[in-house]
mmCIF file of the C-alpha atoms, coordinates in Angstrom:
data_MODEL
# 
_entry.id   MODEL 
# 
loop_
_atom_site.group_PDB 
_atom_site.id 
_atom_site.type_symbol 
_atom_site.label_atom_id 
_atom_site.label_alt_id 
_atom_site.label_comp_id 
_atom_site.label_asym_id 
_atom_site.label_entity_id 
_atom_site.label_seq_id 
_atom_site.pdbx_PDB_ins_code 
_atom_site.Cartn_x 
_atom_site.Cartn_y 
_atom_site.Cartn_z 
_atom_site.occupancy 
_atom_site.B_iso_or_equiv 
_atom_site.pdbx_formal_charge 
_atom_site.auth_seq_id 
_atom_site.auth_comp_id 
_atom_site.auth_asym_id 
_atom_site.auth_atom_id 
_atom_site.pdbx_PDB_model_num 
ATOM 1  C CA . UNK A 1 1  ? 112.192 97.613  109.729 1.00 0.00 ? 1  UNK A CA 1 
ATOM 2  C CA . UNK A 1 2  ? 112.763 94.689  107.064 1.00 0.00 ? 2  UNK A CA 1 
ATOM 3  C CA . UNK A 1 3  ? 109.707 93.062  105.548 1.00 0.00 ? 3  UNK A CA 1 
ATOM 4  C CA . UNK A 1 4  ? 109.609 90.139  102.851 1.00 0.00 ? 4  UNK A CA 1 
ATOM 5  C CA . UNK A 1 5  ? 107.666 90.293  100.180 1.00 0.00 ? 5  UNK A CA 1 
ATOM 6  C CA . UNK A 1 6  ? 104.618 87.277  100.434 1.00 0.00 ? 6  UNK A CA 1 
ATOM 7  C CA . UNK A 1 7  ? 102.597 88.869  97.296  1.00 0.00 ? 7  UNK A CA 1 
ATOM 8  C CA . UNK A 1 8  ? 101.870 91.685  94.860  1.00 0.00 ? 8  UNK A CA 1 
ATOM 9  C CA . UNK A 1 9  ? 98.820  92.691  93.237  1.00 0.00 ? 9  UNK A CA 1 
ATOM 10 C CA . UNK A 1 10 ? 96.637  95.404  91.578  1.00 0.00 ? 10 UNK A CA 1 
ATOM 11 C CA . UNK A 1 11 ? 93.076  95.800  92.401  1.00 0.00 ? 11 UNK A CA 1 
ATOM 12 C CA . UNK A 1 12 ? 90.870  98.369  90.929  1.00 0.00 ? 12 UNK A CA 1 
ATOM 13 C CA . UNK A 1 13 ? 93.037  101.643 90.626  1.00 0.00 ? 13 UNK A CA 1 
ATOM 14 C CA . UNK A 1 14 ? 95.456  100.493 93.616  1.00 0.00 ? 14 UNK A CA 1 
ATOM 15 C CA . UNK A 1 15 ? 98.856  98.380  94.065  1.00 0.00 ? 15 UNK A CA 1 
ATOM 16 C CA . UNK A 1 16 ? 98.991  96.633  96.880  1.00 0.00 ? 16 UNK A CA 1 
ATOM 17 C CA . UNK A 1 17 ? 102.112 94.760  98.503  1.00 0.00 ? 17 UNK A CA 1 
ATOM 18 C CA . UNK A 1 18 ? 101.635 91.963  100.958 1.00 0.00 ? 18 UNK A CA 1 
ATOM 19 C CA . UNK A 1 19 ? 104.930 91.294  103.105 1.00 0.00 ? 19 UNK A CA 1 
ATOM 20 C CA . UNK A 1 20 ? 105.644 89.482  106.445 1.00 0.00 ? 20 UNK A CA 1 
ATOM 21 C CA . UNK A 1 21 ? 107.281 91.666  109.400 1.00 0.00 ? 21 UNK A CA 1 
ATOM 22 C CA . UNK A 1 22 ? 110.890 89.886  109.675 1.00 0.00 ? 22 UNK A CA 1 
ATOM 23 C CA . UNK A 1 23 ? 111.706 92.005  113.178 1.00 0.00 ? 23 UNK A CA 1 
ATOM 24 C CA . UNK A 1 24 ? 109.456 92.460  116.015 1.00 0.00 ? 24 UNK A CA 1 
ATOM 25 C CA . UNK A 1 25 ? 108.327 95.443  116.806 1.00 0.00 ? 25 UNK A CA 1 
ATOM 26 C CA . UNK A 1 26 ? 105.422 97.830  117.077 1.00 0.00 ? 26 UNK A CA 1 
ATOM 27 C CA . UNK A 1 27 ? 105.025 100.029 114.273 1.00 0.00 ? 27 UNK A CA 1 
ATOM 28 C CA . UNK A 1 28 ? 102.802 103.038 112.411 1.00 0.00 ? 28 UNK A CA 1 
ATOM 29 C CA . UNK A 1 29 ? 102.289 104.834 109.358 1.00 0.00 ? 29 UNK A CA 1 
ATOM 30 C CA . UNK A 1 30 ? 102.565 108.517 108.892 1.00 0.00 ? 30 UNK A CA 1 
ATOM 31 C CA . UNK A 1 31 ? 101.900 110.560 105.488 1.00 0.00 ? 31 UNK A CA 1 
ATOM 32 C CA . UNK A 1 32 ? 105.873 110.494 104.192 1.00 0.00 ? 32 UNK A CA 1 
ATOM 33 C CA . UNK A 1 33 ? 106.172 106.398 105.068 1.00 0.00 ? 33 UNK A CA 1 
ATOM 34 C CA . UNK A 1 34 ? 107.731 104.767 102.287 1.00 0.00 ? 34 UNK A CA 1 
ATOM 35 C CA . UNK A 1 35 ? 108.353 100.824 101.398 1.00 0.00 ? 35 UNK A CA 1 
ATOM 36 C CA . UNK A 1 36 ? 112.049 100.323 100.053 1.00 0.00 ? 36 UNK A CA 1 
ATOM 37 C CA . UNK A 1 37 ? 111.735 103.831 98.721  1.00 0.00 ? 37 UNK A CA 1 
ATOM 38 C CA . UNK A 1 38 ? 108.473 103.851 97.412  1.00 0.00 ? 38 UNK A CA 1 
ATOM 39 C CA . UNK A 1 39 ? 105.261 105.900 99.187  1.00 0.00 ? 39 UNK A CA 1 
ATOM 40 C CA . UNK A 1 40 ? 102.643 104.463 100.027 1.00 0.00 ? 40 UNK A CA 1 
ATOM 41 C CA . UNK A 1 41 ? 99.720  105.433 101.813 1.00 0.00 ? 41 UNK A CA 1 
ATOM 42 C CA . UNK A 1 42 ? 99.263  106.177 105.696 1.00 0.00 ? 42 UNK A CA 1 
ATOM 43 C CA . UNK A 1 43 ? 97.033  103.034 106.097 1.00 0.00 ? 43 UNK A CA 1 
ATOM 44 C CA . UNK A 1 44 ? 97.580  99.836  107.058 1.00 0.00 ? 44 UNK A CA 1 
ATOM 45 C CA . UNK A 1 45 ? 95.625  96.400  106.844 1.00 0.00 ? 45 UNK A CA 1 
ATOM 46 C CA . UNK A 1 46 ? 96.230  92.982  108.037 1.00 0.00 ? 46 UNK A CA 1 
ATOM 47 C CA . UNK A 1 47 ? 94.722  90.482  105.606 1.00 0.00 ? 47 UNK A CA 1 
ATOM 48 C CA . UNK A 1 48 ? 92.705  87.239  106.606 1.00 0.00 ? 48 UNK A CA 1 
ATOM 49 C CA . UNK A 1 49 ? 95.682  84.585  106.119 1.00 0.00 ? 49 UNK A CA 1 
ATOM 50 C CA . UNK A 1 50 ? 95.901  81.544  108.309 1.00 0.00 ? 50 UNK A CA 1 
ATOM 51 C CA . UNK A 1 51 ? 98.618  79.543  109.560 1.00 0.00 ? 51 UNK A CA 1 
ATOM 52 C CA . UNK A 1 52 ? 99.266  75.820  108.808 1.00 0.00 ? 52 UNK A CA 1 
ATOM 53 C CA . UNK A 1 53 ? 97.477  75.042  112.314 1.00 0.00 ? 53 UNK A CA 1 
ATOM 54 C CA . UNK A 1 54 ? 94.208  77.390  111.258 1.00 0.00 ? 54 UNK A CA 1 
ATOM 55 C CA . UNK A 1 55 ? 95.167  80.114  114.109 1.00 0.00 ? 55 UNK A CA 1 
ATOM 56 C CA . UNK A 1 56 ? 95.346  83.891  112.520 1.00 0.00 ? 56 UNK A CA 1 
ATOM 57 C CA . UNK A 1 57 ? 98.895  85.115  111.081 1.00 0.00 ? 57 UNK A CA 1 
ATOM 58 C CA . UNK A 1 58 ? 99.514  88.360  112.786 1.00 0.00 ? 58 UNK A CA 1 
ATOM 59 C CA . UNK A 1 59 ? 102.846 89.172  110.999 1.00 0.00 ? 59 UNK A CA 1 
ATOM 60 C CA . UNK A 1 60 ? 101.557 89.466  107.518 1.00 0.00 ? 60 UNK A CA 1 
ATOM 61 C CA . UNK A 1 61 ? 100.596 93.382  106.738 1.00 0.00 ? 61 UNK A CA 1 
ATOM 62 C CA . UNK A 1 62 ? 98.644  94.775  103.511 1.00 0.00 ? 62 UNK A CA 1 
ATOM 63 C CA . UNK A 1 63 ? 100.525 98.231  101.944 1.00 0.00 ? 63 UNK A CA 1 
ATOM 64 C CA . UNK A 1 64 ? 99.122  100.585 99.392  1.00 0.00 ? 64 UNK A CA 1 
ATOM 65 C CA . UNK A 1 65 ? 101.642 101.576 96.854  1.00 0.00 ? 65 UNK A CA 1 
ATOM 66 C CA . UNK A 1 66 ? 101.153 105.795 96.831  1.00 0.00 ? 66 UNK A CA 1 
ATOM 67 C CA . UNK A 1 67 ? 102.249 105.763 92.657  1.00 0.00 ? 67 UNK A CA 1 
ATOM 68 C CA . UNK A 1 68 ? 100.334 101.941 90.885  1.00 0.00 ? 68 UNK A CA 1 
ATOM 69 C CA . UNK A 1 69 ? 103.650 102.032 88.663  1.00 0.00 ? 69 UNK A CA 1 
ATOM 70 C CA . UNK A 1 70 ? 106.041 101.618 91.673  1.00 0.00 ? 70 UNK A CA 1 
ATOM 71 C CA . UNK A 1 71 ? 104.299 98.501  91.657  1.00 0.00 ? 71 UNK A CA 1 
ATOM 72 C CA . UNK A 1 72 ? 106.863 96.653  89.370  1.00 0.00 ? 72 UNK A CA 1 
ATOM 73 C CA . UNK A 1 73 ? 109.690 97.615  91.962  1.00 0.00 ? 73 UNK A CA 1 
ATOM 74 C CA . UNK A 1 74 ? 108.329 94.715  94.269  1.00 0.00 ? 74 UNK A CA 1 
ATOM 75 C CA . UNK A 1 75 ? 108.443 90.805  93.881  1.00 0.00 ? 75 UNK A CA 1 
ATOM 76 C CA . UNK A 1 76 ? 107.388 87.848  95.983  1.00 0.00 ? 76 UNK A CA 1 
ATOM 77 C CA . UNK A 1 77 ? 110.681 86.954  98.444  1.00 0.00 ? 77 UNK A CA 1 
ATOM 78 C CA . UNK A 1 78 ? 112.108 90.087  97.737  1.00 0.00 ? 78 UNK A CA 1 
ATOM 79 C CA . UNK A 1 79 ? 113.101 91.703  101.318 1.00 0.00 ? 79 UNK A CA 1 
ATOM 80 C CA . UNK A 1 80 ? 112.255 95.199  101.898 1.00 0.00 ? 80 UNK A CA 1 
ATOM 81 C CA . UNK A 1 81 ? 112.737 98.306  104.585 1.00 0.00 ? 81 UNK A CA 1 
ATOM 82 C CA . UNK A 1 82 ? 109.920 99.956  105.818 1.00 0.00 ? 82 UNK A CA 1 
ATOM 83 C CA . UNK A 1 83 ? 110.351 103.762 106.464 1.00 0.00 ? 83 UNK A CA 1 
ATOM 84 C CA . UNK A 1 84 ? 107.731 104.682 108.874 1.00 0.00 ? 84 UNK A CA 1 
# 
């Protein structure tokens, strides 16, 4: 499942990659999940981002980078495959 990269960004001890869902469809995480090769964690968030109109923007999704150095792999517009 493809993915483009919206933003990247380090908070605490964690990397985090924020990336829009180019295909539609339904989707989970399991423990061996990676993001264009990379692990990341089994959990999945969906960050407070707003469309131009103010209505909620349901296709943006929050990953965890598993390894904080992977972190450099990833840049904004950069498209990506999701391994679930």
């Amino acid at each position: 499942m493809k993915f483009k990269v919206e933003f990247v960004y380090k908070l605490d001890q964690e990397a985090y990659v924020m990336a829009r869902q180019l295909e539609v469809s339904n989707f989970s995480l399991s423990a061996s999940s990676r993001l264009e090769g990379a692990p990341i964690r089994p959990f999945l968030s969906q960050p407070r981002k707003l469309r131009s109109d103010g209505s909620p923007d349901l296709d943006v999704f929050a990953f965890i980078l598993a390894n904080r150095d992977d972190m450099e792999r990833f840049w904004v517009g950069q498209v990506v495959e999701l391994e679930p």
